[in-house]
C-alpha positions as CSV (number, residue, x, y, z in Angstrom):
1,X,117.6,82.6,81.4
2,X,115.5,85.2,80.0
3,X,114.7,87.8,82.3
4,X,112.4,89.8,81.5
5,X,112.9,93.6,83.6
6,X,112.5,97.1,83.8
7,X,111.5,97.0,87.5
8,X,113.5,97.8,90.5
9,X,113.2,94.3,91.0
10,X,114.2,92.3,88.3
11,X,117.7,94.8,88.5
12,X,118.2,93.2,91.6
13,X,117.3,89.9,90.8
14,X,120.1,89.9,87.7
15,X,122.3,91.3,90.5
16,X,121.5,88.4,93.0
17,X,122.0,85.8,90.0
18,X,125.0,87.5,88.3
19,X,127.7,85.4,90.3
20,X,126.3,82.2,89.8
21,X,128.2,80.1,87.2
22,X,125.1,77.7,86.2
23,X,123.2,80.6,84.6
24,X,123.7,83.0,82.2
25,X,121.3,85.9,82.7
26,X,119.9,88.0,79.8
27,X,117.8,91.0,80.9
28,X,114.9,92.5,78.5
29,X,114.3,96.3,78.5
30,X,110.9,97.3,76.7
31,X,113.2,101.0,76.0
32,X,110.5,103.4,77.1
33,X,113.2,105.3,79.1
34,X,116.6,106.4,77.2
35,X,118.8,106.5,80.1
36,X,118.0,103.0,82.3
37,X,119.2,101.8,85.0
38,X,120.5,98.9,83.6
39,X,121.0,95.9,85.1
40,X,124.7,93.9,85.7
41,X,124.9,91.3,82.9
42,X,123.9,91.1,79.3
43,X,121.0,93.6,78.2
44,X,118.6,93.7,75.4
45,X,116.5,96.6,74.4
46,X,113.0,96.9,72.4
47,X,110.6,94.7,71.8
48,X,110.5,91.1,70.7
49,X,107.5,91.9,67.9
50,X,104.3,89.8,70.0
51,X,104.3,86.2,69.9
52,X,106.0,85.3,67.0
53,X,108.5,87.6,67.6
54,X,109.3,86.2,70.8
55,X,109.4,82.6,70.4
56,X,111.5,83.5,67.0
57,X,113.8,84.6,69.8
58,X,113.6,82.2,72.3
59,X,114.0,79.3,69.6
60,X,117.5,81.1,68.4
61,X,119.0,82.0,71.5
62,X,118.3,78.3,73.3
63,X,117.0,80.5,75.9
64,X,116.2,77.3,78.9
65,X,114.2,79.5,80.9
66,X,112.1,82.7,81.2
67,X,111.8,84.7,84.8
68,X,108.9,87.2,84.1
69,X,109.8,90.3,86.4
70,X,108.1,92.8,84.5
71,X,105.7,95.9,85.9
72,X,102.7,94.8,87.6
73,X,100.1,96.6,85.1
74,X,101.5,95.3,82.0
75,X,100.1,92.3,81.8
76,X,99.9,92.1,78.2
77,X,103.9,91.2,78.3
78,X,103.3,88.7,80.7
79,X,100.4,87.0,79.5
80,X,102.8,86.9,75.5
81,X,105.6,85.4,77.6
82,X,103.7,82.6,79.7
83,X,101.5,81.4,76.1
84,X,105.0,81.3,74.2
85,X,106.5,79.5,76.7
86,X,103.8,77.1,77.3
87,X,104.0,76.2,73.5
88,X,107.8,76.2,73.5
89,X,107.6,73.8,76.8
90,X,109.9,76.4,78.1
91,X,110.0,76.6,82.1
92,X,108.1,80.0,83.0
93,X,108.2,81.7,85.9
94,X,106.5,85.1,87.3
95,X,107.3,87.1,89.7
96,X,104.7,89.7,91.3
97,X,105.8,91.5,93.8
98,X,103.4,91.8,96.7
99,X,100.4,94.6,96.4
100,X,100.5,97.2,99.3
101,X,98.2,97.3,101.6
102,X,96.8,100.0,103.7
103,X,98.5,101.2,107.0
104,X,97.2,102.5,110.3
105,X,96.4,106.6,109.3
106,X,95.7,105.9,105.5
107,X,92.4,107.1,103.6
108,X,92.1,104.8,101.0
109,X,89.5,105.0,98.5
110,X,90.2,101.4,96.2
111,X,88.8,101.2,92.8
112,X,89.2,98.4,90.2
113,X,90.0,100.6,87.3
114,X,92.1,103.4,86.1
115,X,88.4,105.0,84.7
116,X,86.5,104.3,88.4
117,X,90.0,106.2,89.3
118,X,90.1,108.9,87.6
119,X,85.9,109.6,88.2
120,X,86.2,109.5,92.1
121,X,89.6,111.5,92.3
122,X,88.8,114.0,90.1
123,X,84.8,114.2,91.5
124,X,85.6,117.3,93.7
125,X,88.1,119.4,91.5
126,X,91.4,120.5,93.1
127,X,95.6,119.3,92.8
128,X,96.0,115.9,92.1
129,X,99.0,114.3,91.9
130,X,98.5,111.2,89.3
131,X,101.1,108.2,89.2
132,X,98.9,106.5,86.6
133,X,101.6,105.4,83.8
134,X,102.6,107.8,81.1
135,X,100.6,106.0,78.6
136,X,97.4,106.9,80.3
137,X,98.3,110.5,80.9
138,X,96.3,112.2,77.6
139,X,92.8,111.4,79.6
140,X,93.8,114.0,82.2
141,X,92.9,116.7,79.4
142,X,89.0,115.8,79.7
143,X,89.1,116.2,83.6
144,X,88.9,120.4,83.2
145,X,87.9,120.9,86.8
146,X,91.2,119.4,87.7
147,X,95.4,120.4,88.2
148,X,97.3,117.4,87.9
149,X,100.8,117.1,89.2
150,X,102.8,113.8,87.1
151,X,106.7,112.6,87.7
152,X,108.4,111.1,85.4
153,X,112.0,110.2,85.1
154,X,113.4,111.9,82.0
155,X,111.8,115.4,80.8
156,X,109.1,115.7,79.3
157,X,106.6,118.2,77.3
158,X,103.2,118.6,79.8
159,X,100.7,115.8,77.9
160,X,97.8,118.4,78.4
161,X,96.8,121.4,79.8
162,X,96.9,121.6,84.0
163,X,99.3,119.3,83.7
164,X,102.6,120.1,85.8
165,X,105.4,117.6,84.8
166,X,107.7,117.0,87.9
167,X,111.7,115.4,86.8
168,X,112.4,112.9,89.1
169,X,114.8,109.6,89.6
170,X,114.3,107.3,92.4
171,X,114.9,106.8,95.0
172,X,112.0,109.0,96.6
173,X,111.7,110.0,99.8
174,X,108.8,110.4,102.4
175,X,110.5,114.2,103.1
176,X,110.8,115.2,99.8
177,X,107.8,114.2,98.4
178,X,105.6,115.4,101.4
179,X,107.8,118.7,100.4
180,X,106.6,118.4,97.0
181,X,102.8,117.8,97.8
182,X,103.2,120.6,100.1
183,X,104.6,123.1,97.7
184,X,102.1,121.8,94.5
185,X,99.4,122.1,97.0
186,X,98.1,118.6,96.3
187,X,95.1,118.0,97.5
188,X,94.8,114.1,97.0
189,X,96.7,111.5,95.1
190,X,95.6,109.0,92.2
191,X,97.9,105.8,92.2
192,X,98.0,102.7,90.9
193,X,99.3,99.5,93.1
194,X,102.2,98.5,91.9
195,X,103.3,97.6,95.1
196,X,107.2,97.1,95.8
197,X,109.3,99.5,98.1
198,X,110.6,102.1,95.1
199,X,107.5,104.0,95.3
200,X,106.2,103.2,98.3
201,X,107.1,107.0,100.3
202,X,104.5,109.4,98.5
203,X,101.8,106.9,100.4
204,X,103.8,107.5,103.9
205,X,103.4,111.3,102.3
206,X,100.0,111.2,102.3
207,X,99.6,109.8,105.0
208,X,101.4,112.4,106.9
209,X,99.4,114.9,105.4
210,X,96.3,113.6,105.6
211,X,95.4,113.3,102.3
212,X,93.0,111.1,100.3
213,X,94.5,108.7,98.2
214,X,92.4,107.0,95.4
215,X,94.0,103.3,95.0
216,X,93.9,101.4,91.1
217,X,93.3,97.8,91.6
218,X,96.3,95.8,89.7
219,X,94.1,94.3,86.9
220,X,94.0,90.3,87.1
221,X,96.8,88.3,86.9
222,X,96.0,85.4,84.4
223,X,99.4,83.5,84.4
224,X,101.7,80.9,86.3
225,X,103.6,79.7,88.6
226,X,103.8,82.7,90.5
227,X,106.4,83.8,93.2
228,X,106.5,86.8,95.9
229,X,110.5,86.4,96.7
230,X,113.1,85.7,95.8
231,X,114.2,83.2,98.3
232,X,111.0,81.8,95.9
233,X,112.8,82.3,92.8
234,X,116.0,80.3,93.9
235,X,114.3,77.6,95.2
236,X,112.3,77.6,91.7
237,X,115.9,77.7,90.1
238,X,117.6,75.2,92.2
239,X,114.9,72.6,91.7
240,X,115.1,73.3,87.8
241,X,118.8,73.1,87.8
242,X,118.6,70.0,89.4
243,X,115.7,68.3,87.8
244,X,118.2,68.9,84.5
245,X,121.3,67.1,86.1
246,X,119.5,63.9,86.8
């Protein structure tokens, strides 16, 4: 099985599967980050080179199966994986781990887009502290009124000017980041919904704080089957194990 990972959740999805004879779990990294945290099991790092690329791979590995675990806003892997797979007539699966929701105290302000985002959060000036994705981090430059405060795992140069770079590996907390706001002076926060529990605490920080919190829509999800568990994700196994036995 073909795993394809990077998220808090697919590392414990290889760990859930890694005792269980019947499969033989390789994870995929995309190797944004140098030092990972990598998963129990085989591991492969980089790219597969689009479409071609991947089904070159799939075809030489006998792959029998591909679990799609990947972030929740990069959909572009998913969509490569589920159109391969569909022409391979290779079982696909993806798992989406559910969106958060807002809680009793929060000030939500939910947007579609990262550019709807970035307009409302940054309307009034002020701190902001941006979980956006690093790739998205040079259009902070064009928002002059603004201070932005990023995290990122591994250190980095500041991608523009304002920009304060905070080093950071999970897990976070709800104390230390309301610490951090409170030292950085944040004012409101810009976040995607990637949903999961790994980065759940700097909402529970804001909300603590009172702050404003502008919310990034996950764009659409355009693939399938789709599971939420993964008591999900075994049963999906088990009836593919079995439906190859008989």
């Amino acid at each position: 099985m073909l795993l394809l990972a990077g998220t808090g959740e697919a590392r414990e999805l290889a760990r859930d599967l890694a005792g269980d004879p019947r499969i033989a779990v390789v994870s995929s990294l995309a190797g944004r980050t140098r030092t990972p945290d990598l998963p129990p099991g085989e591991v492969r790092v980089g790219g597969f080179g689009g479409e071609s690329g991947l089904a070159r791979y799939l075809g030489e590995t006998g792959v029998g199966a591909v679990v799609d675990a990947t972030h929740p806003f990069a959909r572009t892997m998913s969509v490569t994986a589920y159109r391969v797979c569909t022409r391979l007539g290779i079982p696909y699966l993806r798992f989406e781990r559910p969106a958060w929701t807002p809680e009793p105290g929060d000030r939500w302000i939910e947007v579609p887009d990262l550019s709807a985002g970035l307009e409302r959060a940054c309307r009034e000036g002020g701190c902001i502290f941006a979980s956006i994705g690093r790739s998205a981090w040079p259009l902070l430059a064009t928002f002059e009124r603004c201070r932005f405060v990023v995290r990122t795992i591994e250190p980095v140069d500041p991608p523009a000017p304002r920009v304060h770079v905070v080093t950071a590996r999970p897990p976070y907390t709800v104390e230390g980041d309301r610490a951090l706001f409170e030292e950085l002076g944040v004012e409101r926060l810009l976040v995607r919904n990637v949903g999961g529990s790994g980065a759940w605490s700097k909402l529970a920080a804001a909300r603590a704080l009172g702050l404003e919190v502008v919310m990034i829509a996950r764009p659409p999800l355009a693939v399938g089957p789709v599971v939420e568990t993964p008591v999900q994700l075994r049963s999906w196994l088990e009836d593919l194990l079995a439906g190859r036995s008989r």
